[in-house]
N, C-alpha and C positions, 0 to 999 in steps of 0.2 A: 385123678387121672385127667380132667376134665381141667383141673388146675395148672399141670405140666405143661397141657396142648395151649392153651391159652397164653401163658407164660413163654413158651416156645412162637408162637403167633404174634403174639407183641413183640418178641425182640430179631423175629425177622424183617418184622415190618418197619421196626425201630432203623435194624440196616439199610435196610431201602430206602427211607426218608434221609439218612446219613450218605448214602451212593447219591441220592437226589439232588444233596445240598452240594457236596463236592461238585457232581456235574454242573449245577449252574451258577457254581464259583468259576470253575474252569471256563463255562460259555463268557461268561460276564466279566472277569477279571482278566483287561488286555492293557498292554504295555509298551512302550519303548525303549529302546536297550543303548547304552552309549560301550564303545568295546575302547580300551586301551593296552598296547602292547609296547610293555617297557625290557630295555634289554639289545635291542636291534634298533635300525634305522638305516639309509641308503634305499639299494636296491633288496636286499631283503626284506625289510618292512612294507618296500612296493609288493612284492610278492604275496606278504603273508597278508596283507589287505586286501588281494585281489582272489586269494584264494580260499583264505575264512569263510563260510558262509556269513555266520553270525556278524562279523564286518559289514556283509553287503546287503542289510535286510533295506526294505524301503521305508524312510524313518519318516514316511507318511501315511505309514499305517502301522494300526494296532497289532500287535502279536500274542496270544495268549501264553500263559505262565509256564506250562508244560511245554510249548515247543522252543520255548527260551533257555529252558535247564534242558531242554535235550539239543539241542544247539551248540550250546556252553560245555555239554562231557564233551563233543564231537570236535569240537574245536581242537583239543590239544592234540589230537592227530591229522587235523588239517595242517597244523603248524611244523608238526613233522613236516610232514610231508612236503611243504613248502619251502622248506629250508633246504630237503637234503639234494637238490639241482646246485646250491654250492658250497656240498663238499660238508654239510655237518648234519651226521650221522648219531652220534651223542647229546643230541640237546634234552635240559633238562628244561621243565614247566612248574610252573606254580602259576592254579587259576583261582580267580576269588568272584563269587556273584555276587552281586549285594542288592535289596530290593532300595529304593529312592522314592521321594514323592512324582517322579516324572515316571517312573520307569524301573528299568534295570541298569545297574553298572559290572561289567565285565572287566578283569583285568585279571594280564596275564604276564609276568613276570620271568625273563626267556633267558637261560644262562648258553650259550654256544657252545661254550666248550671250545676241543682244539679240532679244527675242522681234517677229516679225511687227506692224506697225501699221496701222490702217487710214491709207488716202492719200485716197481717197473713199466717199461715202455716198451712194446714188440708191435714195433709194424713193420709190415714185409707186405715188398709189392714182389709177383709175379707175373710173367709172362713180359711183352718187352717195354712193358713200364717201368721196368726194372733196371734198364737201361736210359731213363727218361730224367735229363737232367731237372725240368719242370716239376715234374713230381717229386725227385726227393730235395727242391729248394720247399716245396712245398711244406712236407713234414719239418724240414729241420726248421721254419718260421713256427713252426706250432706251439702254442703256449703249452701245451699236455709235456710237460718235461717234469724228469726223476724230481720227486721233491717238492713240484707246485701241489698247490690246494687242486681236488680234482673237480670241476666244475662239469655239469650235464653237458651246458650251450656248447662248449666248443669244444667236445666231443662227436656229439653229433652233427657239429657245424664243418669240424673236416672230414668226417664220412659222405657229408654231403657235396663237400668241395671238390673230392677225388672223383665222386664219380660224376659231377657238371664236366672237370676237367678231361675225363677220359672223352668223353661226347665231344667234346670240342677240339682233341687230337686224336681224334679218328680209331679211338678205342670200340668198336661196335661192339664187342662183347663182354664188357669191364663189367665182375661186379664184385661184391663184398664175400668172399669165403668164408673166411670167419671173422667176426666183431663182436667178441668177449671183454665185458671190466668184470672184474673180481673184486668186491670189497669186506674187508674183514674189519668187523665194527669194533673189537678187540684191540686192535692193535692199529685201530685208526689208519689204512693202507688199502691203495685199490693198484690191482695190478689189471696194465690194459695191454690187450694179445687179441691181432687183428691181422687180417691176411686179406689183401687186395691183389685180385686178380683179375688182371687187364687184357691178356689173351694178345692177340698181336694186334699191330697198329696197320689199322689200311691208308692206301696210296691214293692221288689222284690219279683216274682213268681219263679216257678223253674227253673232251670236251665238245660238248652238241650247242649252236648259236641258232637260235630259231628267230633269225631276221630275215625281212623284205626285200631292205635299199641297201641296209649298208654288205659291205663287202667280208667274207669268212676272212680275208687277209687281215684288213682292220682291227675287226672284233676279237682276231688271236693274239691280237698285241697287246690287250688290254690286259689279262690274266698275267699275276706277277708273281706264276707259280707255274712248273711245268709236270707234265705227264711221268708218273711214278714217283713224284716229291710225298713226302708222309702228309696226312691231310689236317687238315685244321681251317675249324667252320671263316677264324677269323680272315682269310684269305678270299674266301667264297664271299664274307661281308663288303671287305674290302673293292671286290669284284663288281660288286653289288651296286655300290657308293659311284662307283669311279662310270659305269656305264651311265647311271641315270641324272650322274651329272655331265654327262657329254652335251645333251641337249636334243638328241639323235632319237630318244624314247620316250615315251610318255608313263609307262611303266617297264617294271625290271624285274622276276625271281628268278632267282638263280636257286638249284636245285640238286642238290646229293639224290642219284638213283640209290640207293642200299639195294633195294630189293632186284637190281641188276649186276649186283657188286660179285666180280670171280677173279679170284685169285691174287687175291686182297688189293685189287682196284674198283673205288669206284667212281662210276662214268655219271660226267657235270651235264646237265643240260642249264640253257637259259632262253628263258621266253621270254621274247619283248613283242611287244605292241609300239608302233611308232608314233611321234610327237607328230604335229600340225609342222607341217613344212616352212611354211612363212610364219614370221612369226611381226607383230607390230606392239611396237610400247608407244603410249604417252606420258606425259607429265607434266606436272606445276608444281613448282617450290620457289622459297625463299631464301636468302644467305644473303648476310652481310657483307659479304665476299663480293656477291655477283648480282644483289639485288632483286627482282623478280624476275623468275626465268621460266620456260615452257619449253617442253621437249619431247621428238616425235624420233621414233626409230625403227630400223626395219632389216628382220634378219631371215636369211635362208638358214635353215640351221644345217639341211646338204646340199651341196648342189651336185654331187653325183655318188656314186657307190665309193669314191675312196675316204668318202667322210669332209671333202672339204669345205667350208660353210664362208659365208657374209655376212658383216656388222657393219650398219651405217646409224648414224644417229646425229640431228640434229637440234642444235642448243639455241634459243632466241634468248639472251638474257640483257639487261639494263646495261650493264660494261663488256662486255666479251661476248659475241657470239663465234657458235664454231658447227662445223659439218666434218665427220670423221667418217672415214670409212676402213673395212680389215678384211681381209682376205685372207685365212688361214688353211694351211695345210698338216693335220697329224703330222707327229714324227714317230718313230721309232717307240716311243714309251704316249703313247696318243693324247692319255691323263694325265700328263705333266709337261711332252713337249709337243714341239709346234714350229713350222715356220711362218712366218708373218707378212704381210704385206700393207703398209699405214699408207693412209694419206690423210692430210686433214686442211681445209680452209679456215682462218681465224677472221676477226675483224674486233678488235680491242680497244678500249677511247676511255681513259681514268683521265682525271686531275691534269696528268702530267706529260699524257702520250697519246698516242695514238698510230697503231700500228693493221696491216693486211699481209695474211702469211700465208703460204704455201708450203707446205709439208711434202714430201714425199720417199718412202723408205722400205727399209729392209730388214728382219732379224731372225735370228735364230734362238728357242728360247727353250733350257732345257735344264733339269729340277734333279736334286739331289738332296736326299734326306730332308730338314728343312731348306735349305737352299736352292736359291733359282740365281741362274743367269740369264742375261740377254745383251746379246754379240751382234752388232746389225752395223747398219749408217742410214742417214738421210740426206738427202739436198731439202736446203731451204732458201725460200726466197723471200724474202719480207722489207714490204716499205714501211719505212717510220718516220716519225715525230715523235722527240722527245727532249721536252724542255725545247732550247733554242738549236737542237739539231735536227737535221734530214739525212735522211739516207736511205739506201735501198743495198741491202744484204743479201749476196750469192753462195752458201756454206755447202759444202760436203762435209759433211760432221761421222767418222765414225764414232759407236759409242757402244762403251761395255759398263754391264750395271749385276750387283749382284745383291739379291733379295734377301733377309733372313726372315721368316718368323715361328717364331713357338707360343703357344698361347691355349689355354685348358677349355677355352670355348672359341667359338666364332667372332660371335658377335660381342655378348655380354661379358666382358673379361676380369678375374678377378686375379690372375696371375698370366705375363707375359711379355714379350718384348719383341721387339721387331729393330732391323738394322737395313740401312739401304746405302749403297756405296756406287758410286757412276763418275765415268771420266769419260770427257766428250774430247774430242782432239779437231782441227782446221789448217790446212796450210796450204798456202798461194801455190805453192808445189802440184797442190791435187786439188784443183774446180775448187780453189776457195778464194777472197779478196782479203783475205787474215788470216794470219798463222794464232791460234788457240788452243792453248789446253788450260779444258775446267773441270776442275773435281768437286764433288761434294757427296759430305756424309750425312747422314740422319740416321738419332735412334733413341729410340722411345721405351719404354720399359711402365707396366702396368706391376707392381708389388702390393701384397697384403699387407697388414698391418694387426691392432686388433679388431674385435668382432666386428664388423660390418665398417669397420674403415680403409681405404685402400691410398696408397701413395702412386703418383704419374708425372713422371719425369719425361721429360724432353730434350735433346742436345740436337743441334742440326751447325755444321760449320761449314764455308765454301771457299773457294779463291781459284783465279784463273790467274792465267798470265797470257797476257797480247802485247806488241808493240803498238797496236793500233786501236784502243778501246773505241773510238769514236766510230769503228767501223762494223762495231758488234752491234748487233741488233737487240732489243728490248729483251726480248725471250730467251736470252743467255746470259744475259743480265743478272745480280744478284739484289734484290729488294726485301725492303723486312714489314714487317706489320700488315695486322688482320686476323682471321677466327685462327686460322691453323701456327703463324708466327708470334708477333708479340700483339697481344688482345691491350685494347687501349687505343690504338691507333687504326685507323683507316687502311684499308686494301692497299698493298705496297707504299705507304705514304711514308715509311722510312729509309733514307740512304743520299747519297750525295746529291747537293742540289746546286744547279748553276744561277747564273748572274740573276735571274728573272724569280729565283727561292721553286725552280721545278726542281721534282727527285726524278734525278736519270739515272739511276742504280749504279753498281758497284763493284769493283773486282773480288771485296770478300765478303763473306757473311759471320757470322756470328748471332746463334740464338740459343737459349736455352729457358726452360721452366720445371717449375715445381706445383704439383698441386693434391693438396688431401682431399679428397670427400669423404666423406658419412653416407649409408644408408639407410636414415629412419623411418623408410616405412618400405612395401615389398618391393614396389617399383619406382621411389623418387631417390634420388641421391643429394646432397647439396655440397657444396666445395667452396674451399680459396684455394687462391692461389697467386703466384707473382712471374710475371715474362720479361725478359732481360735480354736485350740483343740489338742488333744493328745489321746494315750495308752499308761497305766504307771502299773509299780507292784506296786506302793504307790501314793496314791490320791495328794501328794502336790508335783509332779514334772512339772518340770515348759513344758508352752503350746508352740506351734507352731502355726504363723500367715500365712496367705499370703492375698495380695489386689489383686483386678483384674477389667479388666472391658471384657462385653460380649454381643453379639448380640444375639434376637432370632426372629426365623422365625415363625409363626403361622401356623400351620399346622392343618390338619383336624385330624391329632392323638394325637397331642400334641406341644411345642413347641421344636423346636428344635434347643439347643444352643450350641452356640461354645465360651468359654471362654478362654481370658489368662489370666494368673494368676502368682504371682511372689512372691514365698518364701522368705520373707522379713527377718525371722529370719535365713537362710543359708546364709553359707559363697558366695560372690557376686552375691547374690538375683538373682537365677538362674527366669527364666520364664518359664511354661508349658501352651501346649494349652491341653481343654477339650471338648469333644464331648460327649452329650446328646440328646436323644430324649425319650417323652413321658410328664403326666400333670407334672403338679405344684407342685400336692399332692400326 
């Protein structure tokens, strides 16, 4: 008996020294694990790497043996799971663990199979979204069609779409009734049965302007949306933009009451706080153009409750000094039109001239789609020298000019184009000493290319007609060369010259350019490019080239380049460098 107990006591204790030694194999014996998964790649292997654990252990620390083999069963249903977001439901798995002198090696061996399709599609909007052209462009863009692979994302990504879009067309009570998918693993097929219900669409109520100075007449003009139109936030943004770019506010929210909302209108409020009355700029820059220059300005942004405001600014630079002053009056559409009132003082002295003008004018200026016009005249009066002439110029000039531009930013453009068209007219008939008409076009176009390289073209062409060129003044003049025309050449130093080799400009113009740049790094660009053009008294005299290449910096104003460039048609293809800032277009 004495024997059995003993025999029974040794080989308990046997076990325990055997549970002893496992435990502190198990403490002691730690690892690292290398995972490989063959069979996928793209964005599902992104997946299953992010969603494995075992993938994502930190391969800077040890892991012991047991949580490695229970890591490794656990896996093959992470990997489910990871896949079935697109569409494959039936995958099969083969894992292998294998111990290494480093570690662990995992590999898993992943067949897909034929991924899940849609069999049907039932979406149904109610209530009068139903009637909402928006929303069913919407759906029929949806990639969820009879047939595709049925993927999670953009499932849930136009459930999400529908109801952003309801809120933003004035849907207050939009929501999802029913959002069912059915998938039958069987016969590989997910049927998706979805019911949006949008409820009715509310209207704009009226609108509440909670200003000071400016005038309820003014401020009603700005809203490009009226009382009982169906709502939509994008109008209210729009609303938004266009006040706080008036100048009139220093801030702007514009405001859906809902919670004041009957009879399915609801009533706009907008609070402003007003800007500094006066307002004063200085400045200091440089240009090739115009040499070192300094500038001081000074604006009333109202001078009384109809909104109408003052711009004066004065320019001191090396070649051209100028004092301008504006006097404008809102119109009808306040954020786009205007009546104007110009004056401006010059005093000009290049190479070649040297002129004193007087400006003084009128316009009317008013915007459509992209498009602007501007319908005015001015009298000017200007004495010159240029080359071996004198003279002193009386013009009444009416002038109509029509603006284009399209462009997918402001400032920084990577797609866009802009067009400018203007005819100026003069005759001894009406306060003039010259009968003239001068046209000219420009137009510029910013195109992509591939990744981070963009193409910018330029065309600008001009020509008047007078009996009396000698009696036109500088400033109607057509001259070429400089940052903005053909780079290579000096500030208007191209176009007809008389007996003494002065350029006294030209009845036509002719310019155009091309230029590529690169963007290798977030905000440098670098470019060539080649400018080709003239000012001539006869359309068939021959052009002037120059090539260049140039850097630009991206800036929060614009870019800001610095080109050389190298008049290839002068005697030993002199080089000039150019300095710009500001967009594209």
């Amino acid at each position: 008996m004495k024997k059995n107990i003993m025999s029974t006591r040794i080989k308990k204790q046997f076990k325990y020294l055997l549970a002893l030694c496992a435990l502190l194999i198990c403490t002691h014996l730690q690892a690292k694990v290398d995972v490989a998964f063959d069979g996928v790649e793209g964005r599902l292997l992104d997946n299953i790497k992010s969603y494995v654990q075992i993938a994502n252990l930190n391969q800077d620390k040890d892991y012991r043996a047991f949580q490695i083999r229970f890591l490794f069963k656990r896996a093959e249903d992470e990997i489910r799971t990871a896949l079935e977001p697109f569409g494959y439901y039936n995958v099969e798995i083969k894992s292998q663990l294998d111990s290494t002198e480093s570690g662990w090696q995992a590999r898993y061996s992943i067949a897909l199979n034929d991924p899940v399709r849609i069999a049907r599609v039932n979406w149904k909007l109610k209530g009068d979204a139903e009637d909402d052209k928006v929303f069913r462009s919407m759906l029929s863009q949806s990639p969820l069609k009879q047939g595709a692979v049925f993927e999670h994302a953009p499932y849930e990504q136009i459930k999400t779409q529908l109801l952003s879009l309801a809120a933003q067309r004035g849907y207050r009570d939009a929501e999802w009734e029913k959002a069912n998918v059915r998938v039958d693993i069987e016969t590989n097929t997910a049927v998706i049965d979805a019911i949006f219900s949008s409820g009715e669409r509310y209207h704009f109520g009226d609108i509440e302007f909670n200003s000071e100075y400016i005038s309820e007449d003014l401020l009603q003009r700005y809203p490009r949306f009226e009382k009982s139109e169906a709502f939509n936030t994008s109008s209210l943004s729009d609303l938004q933009v266009n006040l706080s770019e008036s100048g009139y506010f220093e801030t702007v929210q514009v405001n859906a009451l809902w919670d004041q909302a009957a009879k399915n209108q609801v009533p706009i409020q907008v609070d402003t706080i007003p800007n500094q009355r006066s307002h004063y700029r200085f400045g200091l820059g440089y240009g090739t153009d115009t040499g070192a220059r300094i500038s001081a300005g000074f604006d009333r942004r109202w001078i009384n409750s109809r909104g109408h405001l003052f711009k004066s600014q004065l320019q001191l630079s090396q070649f051209e000094s100028r004092l301008t002053a504006l006097y404008q009056i809102p119109g009808p559409r306040p954020q786009t039109d205007s009546y104007q009132f110009r004056s401006q003082l010059a005093d000009k002295t290049t190479d070649s001239q040297e002129s004193q003008l007087i400006k003084i004018g009128a316009a009317e200026i008013r915007a459509f789609n992209h498009w602007q016009y501007d319908i005015g005249a001015f009298w000017l009066n200007e004495d010159f020298e240029i080359g071996e002439q004198r003279g002193n110029a009386q013009l009444l000039v009416p002038t109509v000019e029509w603006r284009f531009l399209s462009a997918d930013e402001r400032i920084n453009i990577n797609r866009g184009w802009r067009a400018n068209f203007s005819i100026q007219t003069a005759s001894r008939d009406l306060l003039s000493e010259a009968d003239l008409i001068r046209g000219r076009f420009e137009l510029k176009s910013v195109v992509p290319l591939l990744d981070g390289w963009r193409l910018l073209a330029r065309a600008e062409v001009g020509a008047m007609y007078t009996d009396s060129f000698e009696a036109i003044p500088p400033s109607l003049r057509f001259f070429a060369g400089g940052d903005q025309s053909v780079r290579g050449y000096a500030y208007e130093q191209l176009g007809p010259e008389d007996g003494s080799g002065d350029v006294i400009g030209g009845r036509y113009l002719a310019v155009a350019s091309a230029e590529i740049d690169y963007r290798f790094a977030e905000n440098w660009r670098i470019a060539a490019f080649t400018d080709i053009g003239n000012a001539m008294l006869e359309p068939n005299q021959p052009l002037k080239q120059s090539v260049g290449i140039g850097f630009r910096w991206i800036s929060p104003i614009g870019s800001v380049r610095i080109d050389f460039a190298q008049a290839i048609d002068e005697p030993n293809k002199p080089w000039r460098i150019h300095l710009t800032i500001g967009p594209d277009l």
